[in-house]
N, C-alpha and C positions, 0 to 999 in steps of 0.2 A: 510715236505721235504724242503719248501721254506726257513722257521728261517734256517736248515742246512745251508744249502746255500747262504746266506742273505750277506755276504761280498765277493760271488763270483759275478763278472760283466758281466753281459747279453753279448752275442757277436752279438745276430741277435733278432729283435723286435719280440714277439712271436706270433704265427699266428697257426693254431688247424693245418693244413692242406699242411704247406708250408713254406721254409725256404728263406728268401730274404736278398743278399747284396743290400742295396743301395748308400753304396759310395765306389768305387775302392782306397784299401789301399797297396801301392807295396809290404810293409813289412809284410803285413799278405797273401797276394797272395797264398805263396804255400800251407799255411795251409788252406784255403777256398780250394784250388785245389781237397782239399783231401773231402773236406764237398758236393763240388761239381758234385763228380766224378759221372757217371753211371756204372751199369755192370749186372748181369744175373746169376754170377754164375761160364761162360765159359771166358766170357769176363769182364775185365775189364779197364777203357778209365776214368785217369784222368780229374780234370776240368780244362784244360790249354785252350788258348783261340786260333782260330782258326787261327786268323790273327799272334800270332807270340807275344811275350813281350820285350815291352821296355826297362825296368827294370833292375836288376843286375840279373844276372844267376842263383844267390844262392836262388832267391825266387821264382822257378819255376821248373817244373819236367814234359817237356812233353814225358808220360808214357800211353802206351797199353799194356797190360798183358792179357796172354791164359792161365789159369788155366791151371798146369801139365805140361808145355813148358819149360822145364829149359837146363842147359850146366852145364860141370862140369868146373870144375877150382885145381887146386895144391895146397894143403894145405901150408906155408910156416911158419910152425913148427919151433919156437926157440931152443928146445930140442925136440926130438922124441923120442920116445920108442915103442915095438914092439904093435902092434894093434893099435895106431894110424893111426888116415886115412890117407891118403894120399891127399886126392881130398876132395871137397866138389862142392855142386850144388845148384843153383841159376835161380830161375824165371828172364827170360828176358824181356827185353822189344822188341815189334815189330816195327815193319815199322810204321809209322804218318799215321794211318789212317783221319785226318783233318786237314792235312797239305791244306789252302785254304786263300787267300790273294786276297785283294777287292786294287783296285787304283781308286782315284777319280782323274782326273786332272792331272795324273802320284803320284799323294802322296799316298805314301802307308796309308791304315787307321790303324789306332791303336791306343791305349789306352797311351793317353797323356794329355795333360794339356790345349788342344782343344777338349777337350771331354766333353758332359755334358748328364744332364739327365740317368745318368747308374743306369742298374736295372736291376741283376741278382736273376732268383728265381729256388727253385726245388719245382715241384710240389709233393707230397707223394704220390697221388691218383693217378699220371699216369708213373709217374719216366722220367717226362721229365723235362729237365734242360733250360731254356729261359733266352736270355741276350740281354738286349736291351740299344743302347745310341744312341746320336747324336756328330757325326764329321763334325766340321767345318774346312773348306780347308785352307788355306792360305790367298784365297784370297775373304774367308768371303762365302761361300757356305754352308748350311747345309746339311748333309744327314742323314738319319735314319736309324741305321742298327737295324736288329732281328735275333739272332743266336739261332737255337733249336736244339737239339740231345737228343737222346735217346735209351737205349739197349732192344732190341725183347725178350719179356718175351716167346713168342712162339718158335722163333725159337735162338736158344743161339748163333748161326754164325752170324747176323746179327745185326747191328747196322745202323742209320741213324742222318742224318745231313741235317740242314736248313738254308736258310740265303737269308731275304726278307731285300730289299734296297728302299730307297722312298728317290730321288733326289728333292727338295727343286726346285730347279736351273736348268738349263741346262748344263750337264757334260760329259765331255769324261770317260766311264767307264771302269775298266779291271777289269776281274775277273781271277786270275790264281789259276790253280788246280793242285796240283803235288801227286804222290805217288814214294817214294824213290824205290828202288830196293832191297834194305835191308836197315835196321833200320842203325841209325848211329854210327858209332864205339863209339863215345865216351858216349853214352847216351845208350847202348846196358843194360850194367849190373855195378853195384854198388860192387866195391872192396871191399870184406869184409875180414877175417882175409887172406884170399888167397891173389894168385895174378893172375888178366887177364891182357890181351893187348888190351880187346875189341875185335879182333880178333874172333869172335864166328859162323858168318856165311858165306857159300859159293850161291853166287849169282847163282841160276836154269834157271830160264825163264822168259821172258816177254808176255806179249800176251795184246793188243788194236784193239777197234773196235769200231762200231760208238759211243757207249757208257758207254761201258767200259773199263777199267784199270786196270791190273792183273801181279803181280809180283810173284815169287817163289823164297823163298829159304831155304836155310838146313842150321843146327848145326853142326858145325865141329864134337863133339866128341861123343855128345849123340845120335846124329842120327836122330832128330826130322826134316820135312819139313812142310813146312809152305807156305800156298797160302794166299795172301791178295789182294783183286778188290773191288775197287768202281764203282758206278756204278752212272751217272749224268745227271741232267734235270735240261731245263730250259724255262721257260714259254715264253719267248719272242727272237726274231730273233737276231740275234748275229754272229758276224765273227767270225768262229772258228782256231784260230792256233796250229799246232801241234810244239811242242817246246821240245823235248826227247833231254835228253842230254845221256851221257855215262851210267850215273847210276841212272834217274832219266826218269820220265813219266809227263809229262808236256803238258795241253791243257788251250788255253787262249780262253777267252772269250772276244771282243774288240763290245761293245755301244759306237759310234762317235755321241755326238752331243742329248745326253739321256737327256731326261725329264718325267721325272715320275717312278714307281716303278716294279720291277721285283721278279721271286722269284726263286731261285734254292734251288734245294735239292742233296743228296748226299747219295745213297744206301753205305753200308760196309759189306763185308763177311770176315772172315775168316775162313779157315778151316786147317786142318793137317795131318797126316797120322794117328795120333793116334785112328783117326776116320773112316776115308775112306782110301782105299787104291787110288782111284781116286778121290785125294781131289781137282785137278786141274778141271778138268771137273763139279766137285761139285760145287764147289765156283762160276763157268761160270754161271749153270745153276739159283743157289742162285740169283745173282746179278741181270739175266733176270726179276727173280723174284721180285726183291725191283724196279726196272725200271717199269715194267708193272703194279704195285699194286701200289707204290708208299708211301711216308711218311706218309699219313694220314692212310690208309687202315691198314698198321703195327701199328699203336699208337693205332689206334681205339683197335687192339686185344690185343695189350700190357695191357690196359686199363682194359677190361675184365679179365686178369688175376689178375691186382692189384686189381681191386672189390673184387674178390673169395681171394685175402689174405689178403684184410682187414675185410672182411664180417666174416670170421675166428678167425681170430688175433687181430682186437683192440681193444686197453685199452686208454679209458679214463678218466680222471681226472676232474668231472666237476668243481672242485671248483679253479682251479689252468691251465689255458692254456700252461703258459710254459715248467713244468711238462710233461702235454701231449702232447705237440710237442717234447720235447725230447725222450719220452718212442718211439712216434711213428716213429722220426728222426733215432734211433738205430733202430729199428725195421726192418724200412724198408734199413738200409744197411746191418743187420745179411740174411735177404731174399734176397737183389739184388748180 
């Protein structure tokens, strides 16, 4: 297999167990998004990065998909003839469930050209995704960020999110956490021979409490509702602002005067009607549940179920690692 392929060019060093970017390339961005991504099955949560990208737009796709969640749209037929559809339908994308932005110093962090040290991996044995660099400020600061997320092999509405900070320096910190109210018009659904306006959902409800953040909303025509809450922790004391705008849920985190490192995490449910008929109440209950158990306790069992489908399902190639990182790299996206 290897002579086959003996003039195709490696895109990531091969490793039995794990696939790692080590240098950030804008231009290949959206396609690692997709190498990156996690999912379960019910969910699935491109690999777009938490903080937001620098970049040009065309090389990035921040995208969440709910298996079976779609809208229809108008065929827009050159000629028609009789049995031609009319409509067609399309998987939407949801609300940002990792919409989350870190300021050092008021500077937003992100992935620029005072960045170093980046090192993005997917684990295959746990199906968690870990990104880690160092941002220097302006005015010569370092800090070390570690982003982790990963989708609940146990329970398919749940998803979580990590992100441990180690201040170098003494710095003003912000950490802001939003969740839209509904996904954005323009990044909702991908024009294809039809035509949308974006126009897809009708805003439900809000609901906030000490620790969580829960939006609903419905499909204009297919009918589908959709609940989406996160749920948030943070291991050290912090001014908390509540900052809700008209169509957004907004809570800032303010470290005046921080030295040293912190760690927050970031429970996610979704659920739907397709499911529950009190999927709102469902999704509450979920989210108590990622708050009180917490990111590790969900990885641990995630983990237990990757064992039982690799103890199963793998094929290896002893004589050939790259081989076997790829059997096993497809493998494990035909299962997640």
């Amino acid at each position: 297999m290897r002579k086959i392929h003996k003039n195709v060019p490696m895109l990531f060093e091969p490793f039995e167990w794990k696939v790692e970017e080590k240098n950030f390339v804008e231009g290949t961005n959206s396609i690692n998004e997709t190498i990156f991504c996690i999912g379960n099955g019910y969910l699935g949560i491109r690999g777009f990065f938490e903080e937001g990208f620098y970049g040009a737009s065309m090389h990035t796709m921040r995208t969440t998909m709910i298996n079976g969640i779609y809208e229809y749209f108008p065929y827009n037929h050159i000629w028609c003839r009789p049995g031609f559809p009319k409509r067609y339908h399309s998987i939407l994308n949801q609300t940002d469930p990792f919409d989350i932005k870190i300021y050092i110093d008021d500077e937003l962090v992100i992935l620029g050209d005072n960045v170093t040290n980046y090192n993005r991996t997917l684990y295959l044995r746990s199906g968690e995704v870990v990104r880690k660099f160092t941002y220097k400020t302006k005015t010569g600061k370092n800090v070390n960020l570690v982003y982790k997320r990963f989708c609940s092999q146990t329970d398919r509405h749940i998803a979580f999110g990590s992100i441990d900070v180690l201040c170098e320096s003494t710095c003003n910190v912000r950490l802001v956490s939003s969740l839209a109210s509904i996904a954005k018009k323009e990044e909702t659904v991908k024009e294809e021979i039809g035509g949308s306006t974006g126009e897809v959902y009708n805003f439900r409800e809000v609901h906030r409490d000490e620790h969580n953040m829960v939006v609903g909303y419905n499909t204009k025509t297919s009918g589908f509702e959709v609940t989406c809450g996160v749920s948030e922790k943070l291991d050290v004391l912090a001014k908390k602002n509540v900052l809700d705008t008209e169509d957004t849920l907004i809570t800032e985190y303010v470290l005046d005067e921080f030295n040293g490192s912190f760690h927050y995490e970031r429970g996610i449910v979704f659920t739907t009607n397709r499911e529950f008929n009190n999927h709102f109440e469902v999704a509450l209950e979920k989210l108590n549940s990622t708050y009180e158990e917490g990111y590790q306790a969900y990885l641990e069992e995630t983990i237990k179920k990757w064992d039982e489908f690799w103890d199963y399902c793998d094929v290896e190639i002893n004589s050939d690692v790259a081989v076997t990182q790829g059997i096993r790299f497809s493998m494990f996206h035909i299962y997640q």
